[in-house]
C-alpha positions as CSV (number, residue, x, y, z in Angstrom):
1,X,-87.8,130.8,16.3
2,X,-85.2,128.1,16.8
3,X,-81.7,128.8,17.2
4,X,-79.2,128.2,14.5
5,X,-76.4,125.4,16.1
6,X,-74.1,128.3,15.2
7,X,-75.7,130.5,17.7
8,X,-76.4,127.5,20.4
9,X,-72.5,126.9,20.2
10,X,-71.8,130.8,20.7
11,X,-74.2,130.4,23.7
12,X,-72.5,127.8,25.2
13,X,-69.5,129.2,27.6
14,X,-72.0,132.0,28.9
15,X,-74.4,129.2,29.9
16,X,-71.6,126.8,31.1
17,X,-70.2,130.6,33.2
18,X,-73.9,130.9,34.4
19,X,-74.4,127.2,35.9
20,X,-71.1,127.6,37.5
21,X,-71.6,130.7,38.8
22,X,-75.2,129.2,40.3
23,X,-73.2,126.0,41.8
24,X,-71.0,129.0,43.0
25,X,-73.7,130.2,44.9
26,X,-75.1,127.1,46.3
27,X,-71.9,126.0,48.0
28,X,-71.4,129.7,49.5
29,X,-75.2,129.8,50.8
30,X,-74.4,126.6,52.3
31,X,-71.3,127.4,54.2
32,X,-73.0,130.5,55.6
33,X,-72.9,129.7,59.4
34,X,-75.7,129.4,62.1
35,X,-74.7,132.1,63.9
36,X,-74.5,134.6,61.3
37,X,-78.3,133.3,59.9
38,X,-79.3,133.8,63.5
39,X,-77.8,137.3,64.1
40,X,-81.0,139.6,64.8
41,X,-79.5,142.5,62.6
42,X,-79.2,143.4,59.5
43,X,-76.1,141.5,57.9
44,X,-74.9,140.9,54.4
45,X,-72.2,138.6,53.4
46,X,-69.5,139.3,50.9
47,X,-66.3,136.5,49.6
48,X,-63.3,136.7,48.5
49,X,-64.2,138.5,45.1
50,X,-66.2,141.5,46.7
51,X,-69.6,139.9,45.9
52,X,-72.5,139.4,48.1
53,X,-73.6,135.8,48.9
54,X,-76.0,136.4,51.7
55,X,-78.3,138.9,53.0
56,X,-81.5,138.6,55.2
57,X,-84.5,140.0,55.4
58,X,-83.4,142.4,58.3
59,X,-80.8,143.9,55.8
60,X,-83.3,143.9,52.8
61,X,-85.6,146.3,54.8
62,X,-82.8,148.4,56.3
63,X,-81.4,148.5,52.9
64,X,-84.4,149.3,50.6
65,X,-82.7,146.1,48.2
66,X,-84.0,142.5,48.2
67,X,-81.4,139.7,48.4
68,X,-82.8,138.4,44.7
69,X,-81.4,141.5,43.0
70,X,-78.4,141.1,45.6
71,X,-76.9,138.4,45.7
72,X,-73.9,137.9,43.0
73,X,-73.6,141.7,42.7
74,X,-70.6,143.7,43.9
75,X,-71.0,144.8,47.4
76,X,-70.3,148.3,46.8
77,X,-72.8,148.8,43.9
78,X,-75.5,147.1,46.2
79,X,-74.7,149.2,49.0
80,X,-73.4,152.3,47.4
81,X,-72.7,153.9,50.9
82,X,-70.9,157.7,51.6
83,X,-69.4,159.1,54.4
84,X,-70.9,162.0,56.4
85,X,-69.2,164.9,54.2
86,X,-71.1,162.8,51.3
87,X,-67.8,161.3,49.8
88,X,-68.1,157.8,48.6
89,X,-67.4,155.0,50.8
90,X,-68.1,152.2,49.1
91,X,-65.5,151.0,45.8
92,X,-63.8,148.4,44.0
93,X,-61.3,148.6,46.7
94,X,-63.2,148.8,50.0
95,X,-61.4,150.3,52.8
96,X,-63.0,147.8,55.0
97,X,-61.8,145.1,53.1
98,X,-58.2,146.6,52.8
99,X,-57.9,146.5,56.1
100,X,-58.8,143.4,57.1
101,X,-56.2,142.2,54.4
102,X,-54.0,144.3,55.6
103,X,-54.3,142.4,59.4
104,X,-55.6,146.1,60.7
105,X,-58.2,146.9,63.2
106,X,-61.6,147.2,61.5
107,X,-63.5,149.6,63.2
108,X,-66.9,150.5,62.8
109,X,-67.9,153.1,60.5
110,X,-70.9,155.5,59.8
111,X,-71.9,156.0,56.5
112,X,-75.3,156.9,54.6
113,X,-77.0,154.7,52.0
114,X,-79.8,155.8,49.9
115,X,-81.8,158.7,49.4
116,X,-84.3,157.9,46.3
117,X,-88.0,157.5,46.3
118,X,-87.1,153.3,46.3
119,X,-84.0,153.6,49.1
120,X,-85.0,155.9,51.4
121,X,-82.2,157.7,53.3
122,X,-80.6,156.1,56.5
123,X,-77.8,156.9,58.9
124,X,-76.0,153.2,59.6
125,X,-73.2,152.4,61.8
126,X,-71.9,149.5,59.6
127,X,-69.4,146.8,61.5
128,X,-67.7,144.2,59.5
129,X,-66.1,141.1,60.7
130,X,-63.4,139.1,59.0
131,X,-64.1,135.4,58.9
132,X,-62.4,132.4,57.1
133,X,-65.0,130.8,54.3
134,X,-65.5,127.0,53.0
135,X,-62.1,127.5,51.9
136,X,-60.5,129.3,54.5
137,X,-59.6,131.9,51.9
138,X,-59.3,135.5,53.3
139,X,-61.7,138.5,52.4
140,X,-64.9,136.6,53.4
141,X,-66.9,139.5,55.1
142,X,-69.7,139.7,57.6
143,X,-71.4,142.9,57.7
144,X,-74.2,143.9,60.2
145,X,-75.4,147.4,60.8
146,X,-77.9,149.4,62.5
147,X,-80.2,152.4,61.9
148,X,-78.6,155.3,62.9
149,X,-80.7,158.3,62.2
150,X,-81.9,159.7,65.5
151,X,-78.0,159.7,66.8
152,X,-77.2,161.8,64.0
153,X,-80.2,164.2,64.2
154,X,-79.7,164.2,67.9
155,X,-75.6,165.4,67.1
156,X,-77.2,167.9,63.9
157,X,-79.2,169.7,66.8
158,X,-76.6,169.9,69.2
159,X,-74.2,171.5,66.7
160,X,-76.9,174.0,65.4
161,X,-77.5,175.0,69.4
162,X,-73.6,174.8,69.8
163,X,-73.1,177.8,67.0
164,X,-76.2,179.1,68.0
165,X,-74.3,179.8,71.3
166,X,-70.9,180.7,70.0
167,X,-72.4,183.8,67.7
168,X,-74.2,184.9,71.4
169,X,-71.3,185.0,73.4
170,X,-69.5,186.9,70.5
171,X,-71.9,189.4,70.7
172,X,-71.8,189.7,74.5
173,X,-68.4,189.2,74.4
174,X,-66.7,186.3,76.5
175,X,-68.7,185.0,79.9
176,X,-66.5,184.3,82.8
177,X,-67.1,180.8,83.2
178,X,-66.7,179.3,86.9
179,X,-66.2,175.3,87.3
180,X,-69.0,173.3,88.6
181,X,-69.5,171.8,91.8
182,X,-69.6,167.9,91.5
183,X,-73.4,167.3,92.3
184,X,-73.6,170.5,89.9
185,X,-71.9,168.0,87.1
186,X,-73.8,164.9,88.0
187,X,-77.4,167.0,87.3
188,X,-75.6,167.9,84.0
189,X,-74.7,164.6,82.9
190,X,-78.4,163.3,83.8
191,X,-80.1,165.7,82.1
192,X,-77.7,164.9,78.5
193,X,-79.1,161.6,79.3
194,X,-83.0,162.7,79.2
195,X,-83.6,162.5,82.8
196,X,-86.2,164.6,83.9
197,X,-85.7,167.1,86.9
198,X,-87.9,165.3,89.2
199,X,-86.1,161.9,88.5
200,X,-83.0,163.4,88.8
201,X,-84.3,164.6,92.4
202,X,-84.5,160.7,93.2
203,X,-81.9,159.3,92.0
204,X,-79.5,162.1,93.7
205,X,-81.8,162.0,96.7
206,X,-82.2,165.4,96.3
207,X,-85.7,167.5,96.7
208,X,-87.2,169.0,93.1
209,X,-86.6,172.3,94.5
210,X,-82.5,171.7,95.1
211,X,-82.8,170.4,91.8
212,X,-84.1,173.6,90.2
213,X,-81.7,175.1,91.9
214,X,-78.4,173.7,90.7
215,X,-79.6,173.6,87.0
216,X,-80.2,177.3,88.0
217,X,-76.3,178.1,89.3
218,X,-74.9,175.4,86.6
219,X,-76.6,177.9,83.8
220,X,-75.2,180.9,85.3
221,X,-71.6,179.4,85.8
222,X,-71.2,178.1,82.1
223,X,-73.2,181.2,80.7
224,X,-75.7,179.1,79.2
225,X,-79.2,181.1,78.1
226,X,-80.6,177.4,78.4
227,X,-80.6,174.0,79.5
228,X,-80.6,172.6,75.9
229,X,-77.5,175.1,75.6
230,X,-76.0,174.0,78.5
231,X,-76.2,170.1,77.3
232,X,-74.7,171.0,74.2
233,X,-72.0,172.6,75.7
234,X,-71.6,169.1,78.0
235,X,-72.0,166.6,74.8
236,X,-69.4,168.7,72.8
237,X,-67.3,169.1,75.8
238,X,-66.9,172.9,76.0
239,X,-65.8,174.5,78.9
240,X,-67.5,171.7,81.2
């Protein structure tokens, strides 16, 4: 059915806000630099308004969103990020962006983003840096982030053998803890690293057996009932 001219009139300023808004877009996409549309990571951009005006296909998969249904939205209801305690991160008034305005240090952050059968659930360490847009109006943010899941697993495990380890010695009461020697600490510090025994033998130009032998005198001087225990302890930095 055609449209009364009473209702194409009452139509007009949302179409006239709608072409504007698309000429909008076309000068931001534009402007976006080389070097951020050659970044191999994940990155979003976001002006002066809060609103995304780029994203690639790195941050589409990271993200579980396409840049389609993107683009012209509010960065925090694209993103819709918490913090590890599962606070929300992301709002109208972004920290990140606060900052930045503010002329403070923007450091990056970890968050989580989704955790629904369409977003799966990621771990990112987001890092956002201010830049000046076609304009050279302030706010203009590029964001870039990486999957972060097995650094967080890897620190959940640690904890878990970390209190795992507290409730023994309270039960066997406190272990008299003796320092280490220094080659004792550098076979410590290589096995947090994943180095296996006989690699470690190599590098320290030591023979397997000496080896065995310090992890063996390291466990008895921190009162570790492991090597896994005794890492934890390292990572967390108790009583090493």
């Amino acid at each position: 059915m055609t449209p009364s001219p009473a209702t194409a009139v009452a139509h007009l300023p949302r179409l006239a806000a709608s072409h504007a808004a698309a000429a909008s877009q076309a000068r931001w996409e534009r402007w976006i630099p080389e070097w951020v549309r050659r970044l191999a990571a994940p990155v979003w951009v976001t002006g002066p308004t809060g609103r995304i005006v780029y994203m690639n296909a790195r941050a589409e998969r990271l993200l579980g969103v396409t840049a389609r249904e993107s683009v012209g939205r509010p960065c925090h209801a694209v993103i819709a990020s918490r913090t590890p305690t599962g606070a929300a991160f992301c709002g109208r008034r972004c920290a990140v962006v606060v900052a930045a305005a503010s002329g403070a240090e923007v450091a990056p952050v970890d968050v989580q983003v989704g955790g629904s059968a369409q977003r799966p659930h990621h771990w990112l360490q987001m890092t956002t840096i201010p830049v000046d847009g076609p304009d050279r109006s302030g706010s203009w943010m590029v964001h870039t982030a990486r999957e972060d899941d097995r650094a967080h697993r890897l620190e959940q495990y640690v904890g878990r053998i970390a209190r795992r380890s507290e409730a023994i010695r309270e039960i066997d009461g406190p272990a008299a803890r003796r320092p280490l020697s220094p080659r004792e600490c550098d076979v410590l510090e290589l096995l947090s690293r994943d180095v296996e025994p006989s690699r470690i033998a190599a590098e320290l130009g030591l023979s397997y057996v000496t080896v065995r032998n310090h992890v063996q005198h390291l466990l008895a001087k921190l009162g570790a009932h492991s090597v896994d225990e005794a890492v934890a302890m390292h990572v967390l930095g108790n009583g090493v």
